[in-house]
N, C-alpha and C positions, 0 to 999 in steps of 0.2 A: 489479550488483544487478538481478534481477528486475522491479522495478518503476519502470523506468520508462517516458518515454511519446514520442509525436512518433512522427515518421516519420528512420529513417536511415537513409544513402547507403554502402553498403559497393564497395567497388572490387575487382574479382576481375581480377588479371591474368592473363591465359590465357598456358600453357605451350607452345602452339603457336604464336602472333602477340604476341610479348614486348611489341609497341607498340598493342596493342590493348585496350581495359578496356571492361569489362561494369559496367553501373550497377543496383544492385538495391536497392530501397527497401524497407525491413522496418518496419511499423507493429506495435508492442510497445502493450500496452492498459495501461494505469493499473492497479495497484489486482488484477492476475492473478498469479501465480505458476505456473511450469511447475515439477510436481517430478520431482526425480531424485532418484539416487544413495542410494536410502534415507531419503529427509525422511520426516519425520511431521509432525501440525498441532504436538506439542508442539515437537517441533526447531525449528518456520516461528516458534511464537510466541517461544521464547525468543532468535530471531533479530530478530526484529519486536517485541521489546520493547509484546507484549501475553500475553493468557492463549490455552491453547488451544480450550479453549470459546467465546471469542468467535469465532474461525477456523472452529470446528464450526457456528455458529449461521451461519454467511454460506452457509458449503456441505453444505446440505442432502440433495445426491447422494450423499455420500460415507457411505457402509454403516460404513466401520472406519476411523477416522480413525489407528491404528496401522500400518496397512495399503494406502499409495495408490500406483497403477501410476506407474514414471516415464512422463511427458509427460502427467499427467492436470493438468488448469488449475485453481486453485485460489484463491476469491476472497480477496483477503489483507485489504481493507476495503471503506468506500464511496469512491466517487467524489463529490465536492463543487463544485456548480459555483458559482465567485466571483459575490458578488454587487456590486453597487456601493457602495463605503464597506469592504469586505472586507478585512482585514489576514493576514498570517499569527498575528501574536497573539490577534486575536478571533476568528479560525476554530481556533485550537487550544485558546481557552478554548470555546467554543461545542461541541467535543468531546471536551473533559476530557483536553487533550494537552498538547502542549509545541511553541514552535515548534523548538526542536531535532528532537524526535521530526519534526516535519512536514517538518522539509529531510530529516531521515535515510531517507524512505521516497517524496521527491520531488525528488531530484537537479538535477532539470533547471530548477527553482527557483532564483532567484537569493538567495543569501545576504544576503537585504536583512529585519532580521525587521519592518520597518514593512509590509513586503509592497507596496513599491511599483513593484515590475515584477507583480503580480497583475495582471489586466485582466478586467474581469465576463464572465463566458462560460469563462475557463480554468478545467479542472479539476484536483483537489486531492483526491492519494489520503489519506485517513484512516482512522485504523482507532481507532475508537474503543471503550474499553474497558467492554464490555457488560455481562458480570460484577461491575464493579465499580460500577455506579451505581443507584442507587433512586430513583424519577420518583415524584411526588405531584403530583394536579391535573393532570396530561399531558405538559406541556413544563417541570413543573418538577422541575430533577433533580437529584442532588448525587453526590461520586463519596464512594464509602464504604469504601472499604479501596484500596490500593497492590497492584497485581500484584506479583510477585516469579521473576524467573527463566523468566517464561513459565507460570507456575501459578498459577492462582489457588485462595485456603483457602474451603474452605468451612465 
């Protein structure tokens, strides 16, 4: 899956010196998608179990959301940094999620839903569902309909 995070150590053994490895560390960003092979936002959202309007609303660059170059980066949500007291249940209620949804898009997450391998400072990609909520008073919000399929009705 695309999205996840940390730095990793891939080992390339050279064809020339069979006893020799090369170490190359690859930092993968939270919260990015690289597309290929013909994606669209609707493809990413009904992969990403969101709508594709909220995909549209993060990336702004993008002219034709039917139409994006493979290897163009693509923001999939936000990034959430834990705070102290932070759960993965009250950070997926806090963005009208699930903590299922929150392991399925942050892997590297230990399957603990008390969230207590969190630590304040880690982040925590969410994508939370734009479309579907209506805020009164600022911060206060309710979610108003079920995405479905990646689409959301209007």
């Amino acid at each position: 899956s695309p999205l996840h995070t940390n730095t990793y150590s891939m080992h390339h053994h050279l064809l020339c010196a069979p006893t020799s490895t090369v170490r190359t560390n690859v930092a993968v960003v939270k919260c990015q998608l690289c597309m290929y092979g013909g994606h669209t936002l609707q493809s990413l959202a009904a992969e990403y179990d969101t709508d594709y309007l909220s995909l549209y609303s993060m990336n702004v660059a993008i002219s034709n959301p039917d139409s994006i170059a493979s290897g163009t980066l693509v923001n999939a949500g936000i990034n959430y940094r834990v705070r102290d007291g932070d759960s993965l249940f009250s950070i997926s209620q806090r963005f009208f999620s699930s903590v299922e949804h929150l392991l399925s898009v942050n892997p590297d997450i230990a399957k603990d839903a008390n969230g207590s391998d969190l630590t304040p400072g880690d982040l925590v990609c969410v994508i939370p569902p734009l479309c579907s909520v209506q805020c009164a008073k600022g911060s206060i919000c309710t979610l108003v309909e079920k995405q479905s399929a990646g689409i959301s009705s209007i």
